[in-house]
KOLPA-889665 format. One record per residue (C-alpha): residue in one letter; x, y negated, z. Coordinates in steps of 0.02 Angstrom, whole numbers, plus 50000, padded with zeros to 5 digits. Layout:
AXYZ
...
***
This chain:
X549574296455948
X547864291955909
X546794301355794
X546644291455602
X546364297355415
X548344297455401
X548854313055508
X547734323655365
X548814317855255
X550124330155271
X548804344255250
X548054336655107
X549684337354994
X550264354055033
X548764364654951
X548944352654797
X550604356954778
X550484374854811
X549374378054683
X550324369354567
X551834375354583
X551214393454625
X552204392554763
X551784390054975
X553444383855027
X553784367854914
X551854360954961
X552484366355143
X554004355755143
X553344339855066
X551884340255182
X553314341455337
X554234327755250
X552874315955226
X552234318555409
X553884316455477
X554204298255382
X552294296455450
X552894297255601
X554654287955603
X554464275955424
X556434271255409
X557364277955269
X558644291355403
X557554291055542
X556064300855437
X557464314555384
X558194315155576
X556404320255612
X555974333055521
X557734342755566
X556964337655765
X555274346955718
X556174360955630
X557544362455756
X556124362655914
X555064376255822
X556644387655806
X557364385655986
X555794390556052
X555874405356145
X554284414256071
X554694408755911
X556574416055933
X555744432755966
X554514432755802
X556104428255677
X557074444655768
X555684456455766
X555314451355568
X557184451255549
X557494468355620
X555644476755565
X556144473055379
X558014478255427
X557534493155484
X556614499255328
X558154494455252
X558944508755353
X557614520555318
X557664518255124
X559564518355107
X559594537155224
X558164543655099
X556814544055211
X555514536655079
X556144547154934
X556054562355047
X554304559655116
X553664556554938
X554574572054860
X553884581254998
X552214578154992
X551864577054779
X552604595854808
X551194603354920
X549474591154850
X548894598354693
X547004591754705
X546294575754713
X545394575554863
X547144580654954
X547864567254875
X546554553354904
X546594560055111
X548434558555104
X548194542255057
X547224538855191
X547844548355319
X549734542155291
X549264525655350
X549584532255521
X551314532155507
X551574519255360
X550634505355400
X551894496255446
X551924481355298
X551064482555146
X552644485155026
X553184501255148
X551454507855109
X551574503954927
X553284512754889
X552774530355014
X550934531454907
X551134525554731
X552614535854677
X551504550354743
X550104544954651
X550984540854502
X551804560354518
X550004566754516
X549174555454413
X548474569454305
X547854580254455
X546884565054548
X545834561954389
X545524542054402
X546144529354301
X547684521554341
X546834504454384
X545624514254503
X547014521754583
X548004505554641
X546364498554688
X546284512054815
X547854512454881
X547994492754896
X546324495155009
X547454505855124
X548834490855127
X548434472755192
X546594476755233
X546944488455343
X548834481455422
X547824465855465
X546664474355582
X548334482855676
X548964475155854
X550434484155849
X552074487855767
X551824477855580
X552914467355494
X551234455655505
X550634454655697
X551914443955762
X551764429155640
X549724430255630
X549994428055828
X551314412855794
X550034402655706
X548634406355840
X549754401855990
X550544385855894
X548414379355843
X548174382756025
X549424374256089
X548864357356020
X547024359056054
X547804359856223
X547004377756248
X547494388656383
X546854406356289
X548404419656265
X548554420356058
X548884437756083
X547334439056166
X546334429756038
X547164439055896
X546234455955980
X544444446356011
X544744439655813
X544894458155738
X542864461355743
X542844445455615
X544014448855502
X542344455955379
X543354454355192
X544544467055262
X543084478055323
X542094476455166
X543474479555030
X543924495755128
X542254502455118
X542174498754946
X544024508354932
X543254524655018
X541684523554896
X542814523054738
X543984536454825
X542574550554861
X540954545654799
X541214535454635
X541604545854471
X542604536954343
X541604532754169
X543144539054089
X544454549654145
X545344551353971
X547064539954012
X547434525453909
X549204523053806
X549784516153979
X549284528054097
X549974543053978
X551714535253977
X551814532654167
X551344550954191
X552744556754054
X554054544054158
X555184547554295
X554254542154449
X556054542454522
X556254525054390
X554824516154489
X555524510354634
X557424508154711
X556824519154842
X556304530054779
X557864532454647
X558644549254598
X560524543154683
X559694544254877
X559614556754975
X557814566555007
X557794564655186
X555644565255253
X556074564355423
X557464548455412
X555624541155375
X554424549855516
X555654549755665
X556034530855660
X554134527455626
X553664538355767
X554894531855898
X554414515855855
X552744516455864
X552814526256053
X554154514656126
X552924499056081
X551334508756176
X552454514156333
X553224497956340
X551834487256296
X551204497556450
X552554495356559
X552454476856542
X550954474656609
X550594488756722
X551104477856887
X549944465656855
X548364475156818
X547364490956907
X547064501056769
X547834507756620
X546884499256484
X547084482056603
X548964481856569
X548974479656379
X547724464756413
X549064459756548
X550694461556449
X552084454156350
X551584461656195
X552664452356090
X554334455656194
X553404473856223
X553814475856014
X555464466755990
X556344479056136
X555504492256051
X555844489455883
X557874485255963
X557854502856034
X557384510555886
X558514503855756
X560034509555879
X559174528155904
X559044528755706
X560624522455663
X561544538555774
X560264547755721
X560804545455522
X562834544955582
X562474562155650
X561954564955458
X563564557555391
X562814541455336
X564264528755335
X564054515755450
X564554502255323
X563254506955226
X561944507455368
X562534489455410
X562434483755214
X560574491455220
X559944485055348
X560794467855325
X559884467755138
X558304471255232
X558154459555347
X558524445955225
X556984451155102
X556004442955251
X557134427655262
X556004416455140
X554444421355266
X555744413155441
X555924400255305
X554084398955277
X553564401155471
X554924385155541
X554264375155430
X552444377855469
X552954376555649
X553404360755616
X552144354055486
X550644358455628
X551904350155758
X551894332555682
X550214333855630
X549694336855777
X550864319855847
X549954311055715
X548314313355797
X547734326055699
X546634334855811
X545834319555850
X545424314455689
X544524332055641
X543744328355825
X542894313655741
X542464316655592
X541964334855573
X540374334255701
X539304333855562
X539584351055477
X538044360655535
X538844375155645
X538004389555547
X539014385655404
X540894380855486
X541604397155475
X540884402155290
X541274386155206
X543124387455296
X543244407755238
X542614402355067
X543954387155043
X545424399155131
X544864411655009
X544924398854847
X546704394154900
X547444410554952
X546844416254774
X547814401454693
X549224403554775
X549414421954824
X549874420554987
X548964427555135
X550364419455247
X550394403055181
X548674399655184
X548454406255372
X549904393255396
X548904377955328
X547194384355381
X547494389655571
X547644372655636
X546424366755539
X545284380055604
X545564379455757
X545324360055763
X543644363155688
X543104376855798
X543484365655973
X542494351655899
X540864363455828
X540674374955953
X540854388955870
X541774407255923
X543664401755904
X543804422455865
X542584419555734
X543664404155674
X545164415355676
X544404431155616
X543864419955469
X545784412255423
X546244428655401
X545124434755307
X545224422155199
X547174425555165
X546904445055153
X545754441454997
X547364431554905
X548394446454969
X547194457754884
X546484449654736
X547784435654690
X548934439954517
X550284430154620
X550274439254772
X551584451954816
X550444464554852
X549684464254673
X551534462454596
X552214478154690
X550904490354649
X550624483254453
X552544487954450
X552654503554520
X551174510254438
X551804503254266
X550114492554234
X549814476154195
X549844463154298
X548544452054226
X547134466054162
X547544473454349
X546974459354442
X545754456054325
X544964472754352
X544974471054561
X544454452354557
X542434458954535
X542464470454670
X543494457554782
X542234441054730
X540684455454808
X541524458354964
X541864439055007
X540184435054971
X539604449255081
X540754443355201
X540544425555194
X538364429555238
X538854441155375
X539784425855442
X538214414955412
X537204429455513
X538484432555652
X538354414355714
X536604418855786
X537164431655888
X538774423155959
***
């Protein structure tokens, strides 16, 4: 269909909506309705095609593979909370780091094995934190600060084996798709990692406050002094008192895991290249995690029957798992489908014609700056890389700018809602567990968040002259 001012219109109602109703999915859904009656105007036939758009994004065989590796990934920590594995590692560890410093490099240094989604890395570090809270000597608001840099920042920047990696690559491969680009999305999502500056920036300014920044007061509030005298056990399901204290029901799935996706990401695509570093640029690195992830879920679950776990209670676990990520399959078919009409509406067209005009050294730090605006209002990184990718990547074709750049630039934008946002998950989980408030919490990271996207929005400006 040929390009015209209505195929933005589907885009232009969802971030209204969003923002208003604090939520991505409702703007999401309206936007996929309205394109869809766009696109077939008869009272049944607009309904019929919306279920077609939905329906096509979900029979796709990439797409099939995402929704079973979140599925199963978020299943699987199910497992691993249910056998004790997170209680065990955390009861472990508060019993051998009795300085700060130890406990600041643990914090670091356990991103190795936990960085799997930001909500595993919350509930292995914060009950720690909040065990030692005396012995680390920072307030409690400095302390979530620093362990939130360790979360989303950093799993953004990972290729491999997070809960997030397979639906940033979904939104690259489906933008690609309708600029009619030939570029593998798992590809780009690699070249787009160098760009991704907020994430940089906000962990630099995590390691400063861990090891070189000395709180004006460590004397703890009201607050702080009744989250030291409380259980930690009380802060999080799992880390309760009833589990088991398993520590390696947590390390052995995370380490098979993480070795089955190299050797199989290798395996794929060591026929079609000459060297070993030429067949992870040559393989399936998608199907490479989903048989990996398959493999070990089936090696863990005999592994915690050899314990005496009861297998109706592994199934329960990792059934309740898998559907905390159900709203996010939810939240991917429809943005599937919202960027497919668009894109039969002549979407890419229209942003063909009419964005020409932007000068090209400020594309990707006006679109960083209004990614970062809505991800704050809204709280979601996902959701806005959703409504922002095709965009984006529209833009990019038509400027002439890096399409890594582009990329690099959508997700920063989102990780700065993840980070900053008082509606994002991220900021939720870790006000929660750390028994602070929710509001004053944000309030306190939103400074040091607002420096590093305006840091990161001028290294954008600068990076376009060498690119």
């Amino acid at each position: 269909m040929e390009g015209s001012w209505i195929s933005i219109l589907p885009f232009l109602v969802v971030i209204p909506i969003a923002v208003w109703t604090k939520q991505v999915l409702p703007g999401l859904l309206v936007g996929l309705l309205i394109g869809s009656y766009l696109h077939t105007p008869s009272l049944i036939g607009g309904m019929e095609t919306m279920l077609h758009y939905i329906v096509q994004a979900l029979i796709d065989k990439n797409n099939i593979e995402i929704i079973v590796f979140l599925y199963s990934f978020s299943g699987l920590i199910g497992m691993i909370k249910t056998s004790g594995g997170i209680k065990g590692f955390v009861e472990k560890a508060a019993e051998k780091i009795d300085t700060k410093k130890k406990a600041l490099l643990l914090t670091y240094v356990s991103t190795i094995g936990t960085f799997s989604a930001p909500t595993f890395r919350f509930v292995t570090i914060a009950p720690i934190m909040r065990a030692l809270l005396k012995k680390v000597k920072m307030t409690t608001k400095e302390l979530g600060f620093v362990i939130e840099t360790t979360a989303t920042p950093i799993i953004v920047l990972i290729p491999v084996a997070t809960a997030f990696v397979g639906y940033m690559v979904s939104i690259i491969q489906i933008s690609l798709q309708n600029q009619k680009i030939t570029e593998d999305p798992y590809t780009m999502f690699i070249k787009s990692i160098p760009y991704n500056f907020f994430a940089f920036v906000i962990i630099l300014v995590g390691i400063y406050l861990s090891f070189f920044h000395h709180s004006k007061s460590n004397a703890p509030t009201q607050v702080e002094t009744e989250a030291e005298e409380e259980d930690w056990h009380t802060c999080h399901p799992a880390v309760s008192k009833d589990l088991p204290s398993k520590p390696w029901n947590l390390l052995v799935p995370l380490i098979l895991v993480i070795l089955l996706t190299l050797f199989l990401t290798w395996w794929s695509g060591h026929t079609k290249a000459n060297s070993f570093f030429g067949a992870f640029i040559k393989a399936d690195v998608l199907q490479a995690m989903v048989v990996s992830l398959l493999i070990t879920i089936l090696l863990s679950a005999f592994f915690f029957l050899f314990q005496r776990f009861k297998i109706n209670d592994l199934i329960t676990s990792f059934v309740t798992g898998g559907n905390d990520l159900m709203s996010v399959v939810l939240l991917l078919s429809v943005v599937w489908g919202l960027s497919s009409v668009a894109e039969d509406l002549g979407f890419s067209q229209f942003i063909t014609a009419h964005s020409g005009w932007i000068p090209q050294m400020f594309v990707t730090p006006l679109l960083f700056l209004f990614g970062a605006a809505v991800s704050y209002f809204i709280g979601s990184a996902w959701g806005t890389w959703g409504i922002l990718m095709p965009l984006g990547v529209s833009i990019a074709s038509v400027s002439g700018v890096s399409l890594p750049l582009i990329i690099g630039a959508v997700f920063a934008s989102g990780s700065f809602g993840a980070f900053s946002s008082p509606l994002s998950d991220d900021t939720n989980t870790i006000a929660k567990i750390l028994n602070l408030s929710v509001v004053d919490y944000a309030r306190y990271k939103l400074k040091p968040a607002l420096i590093a996207a305006v840091i990161a929005a001028v290294l954008y400006i600068a990076t376009i002259f060498f690119i």
